[in-house]
LUMKEKE-161738 format. One record per residue (C-alpha): residue number from 0; residue in three letters; chain; x, y, z. Coordinates in steps of 0.001 Angstrom, whole numbers, plus 500000, padded with zeros to 6 digits. Each point is the difference from the previous one (the first is absolute). Last residue first. Layout:
LUMKEKE-161738
NUM/ALA/A/X/Y/Z
...
//
This chain:
LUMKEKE-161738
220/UNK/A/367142/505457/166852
219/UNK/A/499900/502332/496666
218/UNK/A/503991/501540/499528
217/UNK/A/500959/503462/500685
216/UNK/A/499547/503263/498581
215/UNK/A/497379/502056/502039
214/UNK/A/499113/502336/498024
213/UNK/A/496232/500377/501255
212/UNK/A/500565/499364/503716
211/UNK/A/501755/503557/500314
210/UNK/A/503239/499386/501780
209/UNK/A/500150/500583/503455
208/UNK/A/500829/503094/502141
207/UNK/A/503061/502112/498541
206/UNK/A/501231/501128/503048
205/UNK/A/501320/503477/501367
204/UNK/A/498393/501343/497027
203/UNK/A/498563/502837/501748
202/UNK/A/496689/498657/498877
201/UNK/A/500741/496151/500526
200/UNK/A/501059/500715/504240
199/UNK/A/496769/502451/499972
198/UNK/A/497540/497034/499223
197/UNK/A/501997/498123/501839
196/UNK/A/499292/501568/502710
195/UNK/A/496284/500685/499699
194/UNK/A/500219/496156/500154
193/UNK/A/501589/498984/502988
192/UNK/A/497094/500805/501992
191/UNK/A/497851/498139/498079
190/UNK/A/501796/496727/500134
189/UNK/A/501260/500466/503623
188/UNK/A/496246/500133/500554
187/UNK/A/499456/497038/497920
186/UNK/A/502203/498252/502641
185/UNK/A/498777/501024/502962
184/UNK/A/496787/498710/499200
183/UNK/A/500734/496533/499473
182/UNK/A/502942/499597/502580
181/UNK/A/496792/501327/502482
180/UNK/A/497976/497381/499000
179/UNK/A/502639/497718/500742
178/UNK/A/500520/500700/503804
177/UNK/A/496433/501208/500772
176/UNK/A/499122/496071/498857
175/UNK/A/501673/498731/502987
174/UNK/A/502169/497258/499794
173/UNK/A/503082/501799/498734
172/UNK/A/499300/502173/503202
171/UNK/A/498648/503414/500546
170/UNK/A/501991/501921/502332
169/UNK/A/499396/503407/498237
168/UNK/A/498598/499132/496751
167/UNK/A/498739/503663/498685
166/UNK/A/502688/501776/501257
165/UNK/A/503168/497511/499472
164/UNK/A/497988/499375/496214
163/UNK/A/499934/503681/499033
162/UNK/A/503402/501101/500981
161/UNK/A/500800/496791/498104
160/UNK/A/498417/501424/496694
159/UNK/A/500565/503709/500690
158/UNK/A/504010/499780/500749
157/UNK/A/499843/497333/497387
156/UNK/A/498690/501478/496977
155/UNK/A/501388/503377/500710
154/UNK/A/504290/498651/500078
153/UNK/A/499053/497734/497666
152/UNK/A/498873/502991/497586
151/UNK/A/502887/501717/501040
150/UNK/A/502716/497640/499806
149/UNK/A/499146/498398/496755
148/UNK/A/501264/502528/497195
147/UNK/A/503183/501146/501994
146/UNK/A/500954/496584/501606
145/UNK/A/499259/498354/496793
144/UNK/A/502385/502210/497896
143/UNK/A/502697/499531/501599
142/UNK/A/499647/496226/500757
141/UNK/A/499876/499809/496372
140/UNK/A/502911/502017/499634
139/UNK/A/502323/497945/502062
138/UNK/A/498377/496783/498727
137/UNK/A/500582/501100/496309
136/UNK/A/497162/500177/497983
135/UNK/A/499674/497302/497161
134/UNK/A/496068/500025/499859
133/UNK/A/500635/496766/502407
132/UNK/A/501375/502415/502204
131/UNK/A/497243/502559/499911
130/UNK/A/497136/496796/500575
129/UNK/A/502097/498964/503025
128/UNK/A/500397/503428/501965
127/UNK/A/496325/500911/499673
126/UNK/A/498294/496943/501882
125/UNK/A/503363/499593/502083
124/UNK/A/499198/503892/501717
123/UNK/A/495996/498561/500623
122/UNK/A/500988/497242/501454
121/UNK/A/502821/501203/502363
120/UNK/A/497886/503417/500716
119/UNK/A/497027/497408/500922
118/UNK/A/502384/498318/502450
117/UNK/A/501319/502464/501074
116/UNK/A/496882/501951/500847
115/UNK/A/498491/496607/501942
114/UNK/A/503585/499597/501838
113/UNK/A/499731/503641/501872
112/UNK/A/495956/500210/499835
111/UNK/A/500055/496548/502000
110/UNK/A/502890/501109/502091
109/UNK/A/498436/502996/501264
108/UNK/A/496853/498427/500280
107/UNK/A/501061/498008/502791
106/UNK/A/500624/496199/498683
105/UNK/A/497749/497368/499848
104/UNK/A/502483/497183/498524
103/UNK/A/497542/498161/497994
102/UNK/A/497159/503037/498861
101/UNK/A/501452/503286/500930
100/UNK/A/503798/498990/498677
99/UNK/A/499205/496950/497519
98/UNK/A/497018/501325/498431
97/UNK/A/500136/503642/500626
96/UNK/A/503317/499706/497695
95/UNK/A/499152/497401/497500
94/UNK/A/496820/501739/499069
93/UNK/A/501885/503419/499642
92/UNK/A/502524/497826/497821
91/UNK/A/497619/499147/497628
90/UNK/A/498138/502764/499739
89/UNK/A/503090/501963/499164
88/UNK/A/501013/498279/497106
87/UNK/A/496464/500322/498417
86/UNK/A/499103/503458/501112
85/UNK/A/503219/501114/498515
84/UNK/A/498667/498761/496123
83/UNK/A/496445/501098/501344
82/UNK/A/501255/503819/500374
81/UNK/A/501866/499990/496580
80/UNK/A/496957/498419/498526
79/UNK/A/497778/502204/501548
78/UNK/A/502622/503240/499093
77/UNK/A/499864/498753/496547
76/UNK/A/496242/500293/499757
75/UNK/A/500040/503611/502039
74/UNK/A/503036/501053/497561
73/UNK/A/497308/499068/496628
72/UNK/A/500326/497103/497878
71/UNK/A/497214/499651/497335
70/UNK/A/497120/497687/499491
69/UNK/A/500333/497918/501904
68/UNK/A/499841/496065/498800
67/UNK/A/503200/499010/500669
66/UNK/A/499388/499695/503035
65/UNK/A/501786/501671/503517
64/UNK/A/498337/503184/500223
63/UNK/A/496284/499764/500448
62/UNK/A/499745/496113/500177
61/UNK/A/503014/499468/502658
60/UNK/A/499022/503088/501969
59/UNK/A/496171/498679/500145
58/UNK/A/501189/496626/500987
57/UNK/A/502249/501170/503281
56/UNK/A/496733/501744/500659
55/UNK/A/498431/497015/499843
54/UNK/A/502323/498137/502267
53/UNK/A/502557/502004/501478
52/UNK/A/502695/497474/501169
51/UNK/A/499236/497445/497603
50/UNK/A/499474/502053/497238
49/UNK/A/502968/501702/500300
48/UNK/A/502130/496790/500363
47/UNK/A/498579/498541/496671
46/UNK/A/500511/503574/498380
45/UNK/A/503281/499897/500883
44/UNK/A/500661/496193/499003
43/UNK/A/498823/500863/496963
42/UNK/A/502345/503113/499788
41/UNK/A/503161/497562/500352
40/UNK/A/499206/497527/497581
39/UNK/A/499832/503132/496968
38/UNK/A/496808/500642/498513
37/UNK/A/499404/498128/496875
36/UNK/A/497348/497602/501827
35/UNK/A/497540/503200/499974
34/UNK/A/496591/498637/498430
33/UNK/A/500146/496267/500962
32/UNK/A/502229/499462/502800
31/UNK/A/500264/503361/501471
30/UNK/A/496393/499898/499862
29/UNK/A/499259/497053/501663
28/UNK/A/502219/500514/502612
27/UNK/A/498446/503214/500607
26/UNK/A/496139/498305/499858
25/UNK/A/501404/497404/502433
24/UNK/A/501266/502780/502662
23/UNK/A/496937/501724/499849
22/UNK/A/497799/496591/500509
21/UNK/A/502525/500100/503029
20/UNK/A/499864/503211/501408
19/UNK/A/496125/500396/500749
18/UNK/A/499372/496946/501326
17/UNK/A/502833/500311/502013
16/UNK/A/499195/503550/501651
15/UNK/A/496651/498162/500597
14/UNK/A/501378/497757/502436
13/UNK/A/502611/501856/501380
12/UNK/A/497708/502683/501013
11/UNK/A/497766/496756/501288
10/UNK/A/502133/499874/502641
9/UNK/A/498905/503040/501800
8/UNK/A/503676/502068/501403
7/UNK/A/499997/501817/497256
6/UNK/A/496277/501382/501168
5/UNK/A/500849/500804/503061
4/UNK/A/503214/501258/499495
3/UNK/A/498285/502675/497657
2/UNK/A/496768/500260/502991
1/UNK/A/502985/501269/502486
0/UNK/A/501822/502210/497632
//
């Protein structure tokens, strides 16, 4: 545990973690541009976000499941997508959570994993609701049906993600690398531990999990 915080807390983690994640981030951008422009807005900006947070792994479930270009869907390719489309929501509000309540208002870590999972349930919960409604769902029934397909996988993702961070940050501040090298790595473990879930969430067909990038119907750009 000692030699991990060690090494997170060594600057040039950061360094090299961004060399690594931004050429990956171009290539995706790239791609949905060019080869994959008729996937919806919304899964862009998921694969965007999931590349960002993860990096090259965040690449490898974008190009192995979220293309056109595979070959055929299978439930572990829809359960990535499934996974990444939470991922995306929930990223965002995990980082606004350890943010503002470790980072600005250095709160006790009760408080921090208190707002933090709110936060990313908030995102996550809005990043399902929305795209049902504007499929015509009623709000009643999309709320419904996000709290039962969402729940659990948030539920995992974050209990392990900012578990994760409070243990391997500890005090850190926001001006110690510790303090965002440990964001980093907390988040692709929520990513991976939310993922065997899903995977069981789409085989009991307690979700669907995201449409297979191949029949996508909408509109290039």
């Amino acid at each position: 545990m000692e030699s991990l915080t060690n090494t997170l807390s060594d600057p040039l983690v950061l360094i090299v973690w961004a060399t690594l994640m931004l050429p990956c981030l171009i290539w995706t951008i790239y791609d949905l541009r060019t080869r994959n422009a008729h996937l919806m807005p919304l899964m862009k900006v998921v694969w965007a976000l999931t590349v960002v947070y993860s990096g090259p792994l965040g690449l490898a479930v974008y190009y192995l499941t979220g293309r056109k270009e595979i070959a055929r869907d299978t439930l572990w390719r829809r359960s990535f997508r499934s996974v990444a489309h939470c991922y995306s929501g929930c990223g965002m509000g995990e980082i606004a959570g350890i943010t503002i309540a470790a980072g600005l208002l250095a709160l006790s870590n009760y408080w921090v994993a208190g707002i933090t999972f709110c936060l990313a349930y908030a995102a996550g919960y809005a990043l399902t609701v929305g795209p049902l409604m504007q499929e015509g769902v009623t709000l009643k029934t999309a709320l419904w049906d996000a709290f039962l397909a969402e729940t659990p996988s948030i539920a995992v993702m974050e209990i392990v993600a900012i578990g994760a961070d409070l243990y391997l940050a500890g005090s850190a501040t926001m001006a110690e690398p510790l303090f965002w090298s440990s964001l980093i790595t907390s988040l692709t473990l929520g990513l991976l531990a939310a993922y065997p879930v899903n995977v069981l969430l789409i085989h009991y067909w307690v979700k669907e999990g995201m449409m297979d990038p191949r029949n996508t119907e909408h509109d290039h750009g």
